[in-house]
C-alpha positions in Angstrom: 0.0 0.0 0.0 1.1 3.6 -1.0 -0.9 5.3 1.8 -0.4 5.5 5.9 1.9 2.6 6.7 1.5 3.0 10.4 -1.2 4.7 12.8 0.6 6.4 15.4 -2.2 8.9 17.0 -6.0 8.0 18.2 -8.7 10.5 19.2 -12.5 11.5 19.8 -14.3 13.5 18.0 -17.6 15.6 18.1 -18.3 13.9 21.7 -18.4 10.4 20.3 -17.4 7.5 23.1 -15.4 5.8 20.4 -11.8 6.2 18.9 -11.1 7.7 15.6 -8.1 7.8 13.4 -6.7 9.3 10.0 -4.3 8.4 7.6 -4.2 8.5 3.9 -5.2 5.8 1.2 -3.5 3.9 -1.7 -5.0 6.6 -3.9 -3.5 9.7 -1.6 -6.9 10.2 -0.4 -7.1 11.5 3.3 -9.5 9.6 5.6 -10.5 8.9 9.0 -12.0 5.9 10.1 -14.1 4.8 13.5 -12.1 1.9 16.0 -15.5 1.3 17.5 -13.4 1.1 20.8 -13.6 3.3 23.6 -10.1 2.7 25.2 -7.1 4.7 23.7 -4.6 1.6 23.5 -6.9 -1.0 22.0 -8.2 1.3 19.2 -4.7 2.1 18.7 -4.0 -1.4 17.7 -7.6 -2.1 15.6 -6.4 1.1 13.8 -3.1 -0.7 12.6 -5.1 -3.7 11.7 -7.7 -1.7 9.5 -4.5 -0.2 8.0 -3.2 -3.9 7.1 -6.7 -5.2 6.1 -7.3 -2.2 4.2 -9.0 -3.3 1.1 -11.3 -5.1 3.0 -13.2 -2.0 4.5 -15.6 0.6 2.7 -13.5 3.2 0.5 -14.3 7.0 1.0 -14.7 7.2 -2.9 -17.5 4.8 -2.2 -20.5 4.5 -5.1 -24.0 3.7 -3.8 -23.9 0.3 -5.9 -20.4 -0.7 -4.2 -21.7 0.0 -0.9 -25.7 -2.2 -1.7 -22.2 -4.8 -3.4 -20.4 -4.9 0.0 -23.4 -6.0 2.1 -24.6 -8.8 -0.6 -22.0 -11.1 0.5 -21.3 -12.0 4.1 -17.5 -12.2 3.8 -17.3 -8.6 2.9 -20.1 -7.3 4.8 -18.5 -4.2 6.8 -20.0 -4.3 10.0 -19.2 -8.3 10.0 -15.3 -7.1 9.4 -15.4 -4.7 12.1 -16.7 -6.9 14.8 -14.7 -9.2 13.5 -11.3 -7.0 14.2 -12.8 -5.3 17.0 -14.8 -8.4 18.8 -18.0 -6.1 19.1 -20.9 -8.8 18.9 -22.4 -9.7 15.6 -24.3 -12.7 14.6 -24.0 -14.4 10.7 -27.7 -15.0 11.1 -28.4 -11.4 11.6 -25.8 -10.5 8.6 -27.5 -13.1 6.1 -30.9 -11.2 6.8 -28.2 -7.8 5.9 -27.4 -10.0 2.4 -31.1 -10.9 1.8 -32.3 -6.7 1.9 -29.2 -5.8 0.3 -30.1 -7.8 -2.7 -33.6 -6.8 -3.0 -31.9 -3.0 -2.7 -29.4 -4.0 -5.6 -32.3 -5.6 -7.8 -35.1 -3.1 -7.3 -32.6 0.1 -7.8 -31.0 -1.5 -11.1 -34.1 -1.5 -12.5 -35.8 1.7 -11.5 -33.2 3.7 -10.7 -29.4 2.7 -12.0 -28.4 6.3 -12.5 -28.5 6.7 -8.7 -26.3 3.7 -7.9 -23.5 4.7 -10.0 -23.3 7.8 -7.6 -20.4 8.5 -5.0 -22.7 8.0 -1.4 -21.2 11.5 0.1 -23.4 13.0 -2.8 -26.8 11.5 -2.0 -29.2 13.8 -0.8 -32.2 12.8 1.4 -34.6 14.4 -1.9 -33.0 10.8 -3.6 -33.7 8.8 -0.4 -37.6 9.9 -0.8 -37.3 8.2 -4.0 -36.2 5.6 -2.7 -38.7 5.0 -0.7 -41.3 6.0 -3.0 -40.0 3.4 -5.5 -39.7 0.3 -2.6 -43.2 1.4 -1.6 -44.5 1.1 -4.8 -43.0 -1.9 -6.0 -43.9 -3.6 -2.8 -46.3 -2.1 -0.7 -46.2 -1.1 3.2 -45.5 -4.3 4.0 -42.3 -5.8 6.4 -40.3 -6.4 3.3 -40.1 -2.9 2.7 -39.8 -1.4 6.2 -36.5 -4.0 5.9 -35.3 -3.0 2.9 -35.6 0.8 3.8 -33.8 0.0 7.0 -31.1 -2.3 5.5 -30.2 1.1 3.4 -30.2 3.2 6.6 -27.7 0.8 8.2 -25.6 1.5 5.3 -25.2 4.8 6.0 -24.8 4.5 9.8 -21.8 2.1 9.2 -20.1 4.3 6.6 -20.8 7.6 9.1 -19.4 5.3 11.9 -16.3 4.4 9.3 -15.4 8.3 9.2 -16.5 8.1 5.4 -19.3 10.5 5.3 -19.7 13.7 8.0 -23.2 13.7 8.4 -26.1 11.0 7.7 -28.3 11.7 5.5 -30.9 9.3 7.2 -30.9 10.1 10.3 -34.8 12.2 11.6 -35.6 10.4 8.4 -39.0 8.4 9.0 -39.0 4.7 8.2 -41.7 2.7 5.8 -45.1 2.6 7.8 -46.3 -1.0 7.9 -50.2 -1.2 6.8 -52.0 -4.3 7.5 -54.2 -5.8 4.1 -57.5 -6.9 5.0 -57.9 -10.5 4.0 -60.6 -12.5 4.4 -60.2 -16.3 5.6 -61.0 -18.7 3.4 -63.8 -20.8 5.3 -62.5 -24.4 6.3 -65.7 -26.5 4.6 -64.2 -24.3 1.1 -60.7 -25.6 2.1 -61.7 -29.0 2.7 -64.0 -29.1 -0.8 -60.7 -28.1 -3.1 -58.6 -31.0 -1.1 -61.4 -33.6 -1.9 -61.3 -32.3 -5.5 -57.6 -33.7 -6.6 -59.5 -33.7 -10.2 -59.0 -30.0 -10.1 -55.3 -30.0 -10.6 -53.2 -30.8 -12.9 -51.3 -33.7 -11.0 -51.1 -34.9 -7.5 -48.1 -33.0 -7.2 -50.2 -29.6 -7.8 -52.6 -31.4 -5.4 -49.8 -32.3 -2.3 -48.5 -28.9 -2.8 -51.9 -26.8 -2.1 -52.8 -29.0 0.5 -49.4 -28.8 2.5 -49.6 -24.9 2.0 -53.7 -25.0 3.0 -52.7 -26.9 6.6 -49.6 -26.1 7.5 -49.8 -22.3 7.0 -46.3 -22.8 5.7 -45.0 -19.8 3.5 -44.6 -20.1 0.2 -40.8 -20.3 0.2 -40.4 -22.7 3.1 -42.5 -25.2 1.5 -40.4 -25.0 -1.7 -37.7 -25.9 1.2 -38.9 -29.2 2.2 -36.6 -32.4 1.9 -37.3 -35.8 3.0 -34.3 -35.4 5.2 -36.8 -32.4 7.4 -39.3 -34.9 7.9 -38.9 -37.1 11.1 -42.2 -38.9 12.5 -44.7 -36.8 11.2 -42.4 -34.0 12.4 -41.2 -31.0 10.4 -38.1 -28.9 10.8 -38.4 -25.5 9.0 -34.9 -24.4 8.6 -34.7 -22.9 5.3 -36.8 -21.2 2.3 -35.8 -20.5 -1.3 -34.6 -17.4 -2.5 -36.3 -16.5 -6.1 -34.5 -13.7 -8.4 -35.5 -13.7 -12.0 -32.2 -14.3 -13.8 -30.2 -15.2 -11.4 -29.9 -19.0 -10.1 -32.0 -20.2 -6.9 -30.8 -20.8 -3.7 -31.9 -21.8 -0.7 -31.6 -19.3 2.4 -32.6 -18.8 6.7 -36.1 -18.8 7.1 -38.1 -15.3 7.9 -36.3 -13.4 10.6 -33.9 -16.6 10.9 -35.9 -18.2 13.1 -36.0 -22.5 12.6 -39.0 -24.2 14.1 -39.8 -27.3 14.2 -43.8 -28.8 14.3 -45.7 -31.7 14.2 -48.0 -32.2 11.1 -51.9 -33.0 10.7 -52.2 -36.4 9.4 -54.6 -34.6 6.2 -50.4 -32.9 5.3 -48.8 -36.3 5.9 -51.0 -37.9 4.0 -50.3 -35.3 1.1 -46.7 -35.5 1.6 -47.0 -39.2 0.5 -48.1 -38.9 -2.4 -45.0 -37.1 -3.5 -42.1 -38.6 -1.2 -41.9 -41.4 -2.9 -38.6 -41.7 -5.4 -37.5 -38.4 -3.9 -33.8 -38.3 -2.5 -32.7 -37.5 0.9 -32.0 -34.1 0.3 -33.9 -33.6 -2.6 -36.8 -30.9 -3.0 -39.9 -32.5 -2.2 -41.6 -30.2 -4.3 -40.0 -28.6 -7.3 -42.7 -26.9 -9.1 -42.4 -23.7 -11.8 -43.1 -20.5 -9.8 -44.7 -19.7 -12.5 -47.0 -22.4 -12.7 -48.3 -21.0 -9.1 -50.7 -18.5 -10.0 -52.6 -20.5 -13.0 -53.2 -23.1 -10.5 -54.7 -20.9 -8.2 -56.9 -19.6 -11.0 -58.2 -22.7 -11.9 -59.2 -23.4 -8.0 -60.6 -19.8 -7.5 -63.2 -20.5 -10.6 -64.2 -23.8 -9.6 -64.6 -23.0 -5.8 -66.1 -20.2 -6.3 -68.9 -22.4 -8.5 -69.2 -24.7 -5.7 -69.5 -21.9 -2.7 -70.5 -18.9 -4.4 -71.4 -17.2 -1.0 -67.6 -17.3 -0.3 -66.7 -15.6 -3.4 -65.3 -12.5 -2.0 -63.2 -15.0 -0.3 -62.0 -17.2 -2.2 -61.4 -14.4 -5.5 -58.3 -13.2 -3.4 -57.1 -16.6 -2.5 -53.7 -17.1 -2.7 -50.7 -18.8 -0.9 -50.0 -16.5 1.3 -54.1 -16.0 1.9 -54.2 -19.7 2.9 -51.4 -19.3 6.0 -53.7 -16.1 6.8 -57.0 -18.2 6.9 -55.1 -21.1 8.6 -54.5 -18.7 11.5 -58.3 -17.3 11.6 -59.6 -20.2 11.6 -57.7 -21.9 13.9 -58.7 -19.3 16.4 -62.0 -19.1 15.9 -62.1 -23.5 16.5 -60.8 -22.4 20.1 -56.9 -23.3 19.7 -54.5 -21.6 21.9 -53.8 -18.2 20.2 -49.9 -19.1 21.9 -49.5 -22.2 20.6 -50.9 -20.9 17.0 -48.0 -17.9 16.6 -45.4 -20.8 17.1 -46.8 -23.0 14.9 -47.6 -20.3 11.9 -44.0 -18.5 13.4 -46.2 -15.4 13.2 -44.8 -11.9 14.1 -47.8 -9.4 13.8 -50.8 -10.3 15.8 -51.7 -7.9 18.4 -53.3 -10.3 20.5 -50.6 -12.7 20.6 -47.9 -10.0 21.7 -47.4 -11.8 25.0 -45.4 -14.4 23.2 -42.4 -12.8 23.7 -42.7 -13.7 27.3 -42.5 -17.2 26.6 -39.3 -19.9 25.9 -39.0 -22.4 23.6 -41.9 -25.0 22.7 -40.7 -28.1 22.7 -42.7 -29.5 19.1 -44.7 -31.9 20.8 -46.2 -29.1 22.8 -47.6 -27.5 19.7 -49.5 -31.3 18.7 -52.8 -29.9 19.3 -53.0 -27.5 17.0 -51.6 -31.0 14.3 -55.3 -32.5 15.4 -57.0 -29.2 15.5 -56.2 -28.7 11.8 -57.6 -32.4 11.3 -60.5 -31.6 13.0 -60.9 -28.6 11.3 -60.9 -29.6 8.0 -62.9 -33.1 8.6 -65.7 -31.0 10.4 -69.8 -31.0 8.4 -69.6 -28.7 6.0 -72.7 -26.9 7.0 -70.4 -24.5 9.9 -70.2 -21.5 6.5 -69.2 -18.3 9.2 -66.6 -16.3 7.3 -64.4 -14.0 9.4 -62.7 -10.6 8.0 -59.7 -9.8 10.2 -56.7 -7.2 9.9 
């Protein structure tokens, strides 16, 4: 390296807790940098080893893309290097959910707007991070993706603040994506249990196992496309992983949702489905490996023909898709009596008001959560003449 060989001084600055220090890059460029330690002598030595590590940081000539580029990949996420060099605590988990926003940033910004990520980050101005928003907001909605993604970017900025690379941060007072809740309406159990009897509406049985896991299980979409034989133990299910769907670029298989694994007990109606495709499938091997694409014209074809068989549910069942099916799972669970508890850790669910006190509880063990396995049998095996259909937020 051309630049600083050696950091000799430390200091604070503007009232900060933390160590700072300059020196000057391969390029001649003067910069400063944070330690990220509060005592003199120790940031005095994880200054010297930023100095040897150097091309492994953020540079202060820094473009908007580079920076999204540095966060895509966990080995050269930042904030992973720094707590790496300075032992500050820092999960992988937490920096795989970093990777997964940063590549929705990257995808949705090449598309709409690629003439802002070619820009130097010390020239953003918050006028292009309301555009930002306005774009993730329209292209996804006020949903938790987008609060993420929006907050993944703000990180950004904090780190390369905290790295000495920009003065001020443009985020900071800068309100966050507002999270609106859709309101769904469950699809009614009899309605559920009518399309499961009706294998003659799909294409194959493999269409046919696929809805019906998704219908009871409340599984998301991308963590049923996770399912290997290898995750199913006794009529047990771990749910370690989802798959990660960019057009163009190859699949891969990623943490679940907020990387949390659980692991429950299935209804013996999903079991039962499951066998129908488990057969000749390896260990490891997708249990399910259908087209995305192929998705939604299945779901078409079941939305015309229930809808002919229950046409006082066809407000209902018109907006029935996957993710409306782990929606109605939920409602109707609770309104058959099951414990709303036991529901959130079954469904892993995050954003029920009425389950909030959750967070006070530990672990379930998965056998704990078996009566919500038979409440979705009995559910679904139930007479058909119980037609109450629930709107909830």
């Amino acid at each position: 390296m051309n630049g600083t060989k050696q950091v000799k001084n430390v200091y604070l600055r503007n009232g900060r807790k933390t160590y700072y220090f300059r020196y000057t890059d391969a390029n001649g460029v003067r910069c400063q940098r944070n330690t990220n330690s509060t005592k003199k002598k120790e940031a005095l030595i994880i200054a010297n080893q930023i100095i040897g590590n150097e091309d492994s940081y953020l540079s202060p000539r820094l473009t908007l893309s580079n920076m999204i580029a540095q966060y895509e990949n966990l080995e050269t996420n930042p904030r992973r290097r720094m707590a790496l060099t300075d032992g500050s605590a820092y999960s992988d988990s937490y920096g795989s959910l970093q990777t997964r926003y940063a590549k929705y940033l990257d995808d949705l910004l090449s598309k709409k707007m690629p003439s802002l990520l070619s820009r130097q980050i010390n020239s953003i101005r918050r006028a292009d991070l309301h555009k930002i928003k306005e774009i993730i907001v329209k292209e996804k909605g006020h949903c938790r993706t987008a609060q993420l993604m929006y907050e993944q970017l703000r990180r950004m900025f904090n780190q390369a603040l905290s790295d000495g690379i920009l003065e001020k941060n443009i985020t900071d007072g800068e309100r966050g994506i507002s999270y609106k809740r859709n309101n769904r309406k469950a699809v009614a159990p009899e309605v559920l249990a009518e399309i499961i009897d009706h294998k003659d509406w799909f294409d194959d049985d493999k269409s046919w196992a696929f809805f019906t896991v998704l219908a009871t299980t409340g599984l998301r979409l991308s963590e049923a496309l996770g399912i290997t034989p290898s995750r199913i133990n006794n009529g047990v299910l771990t749910v370690d992983r989802q798959l990660q769907y960019m057009p163009g670029k190859k699949t891969t298989f990623i943490p679940p949702k907020c990387g949390i694994t659980r692991v429950i007990p299935l209804s013996k109606i999903t079991i039962s489905a499951l066998e129908v495709v488990l057969l000749k499938k390896r260990k490891n091997q997708p249990v399910f490996t259908i087209i995305r694409s192929n998705i939604n014209p299945m779901f078409k074809t079941i939305r015309t023909l229930a809808s002919e068989v229950f046409p006082q549910y066809k407000d209902s069942i018109i907006s029935m898709t996957s993710h409306a099916l782990r929606h109605s799972l939920n409602t109707n669970l609770l309104i058959h009596g099951s414990n709303p508890i036991l529901v959130a850790e079954y469904l892993s669910w995050k954003h029920q008001e009425l389950i909030d006190m959750q967070q006070n509880y530990t672990h379930f063990v998965a056998m704990n959560l078996k009566p919500i396995a038979d409440a979705i049998d009995n559910m679904f095996i139930e007479e058909k003449n119980n037609q109450t259909i629930v709107s909830f937020k």
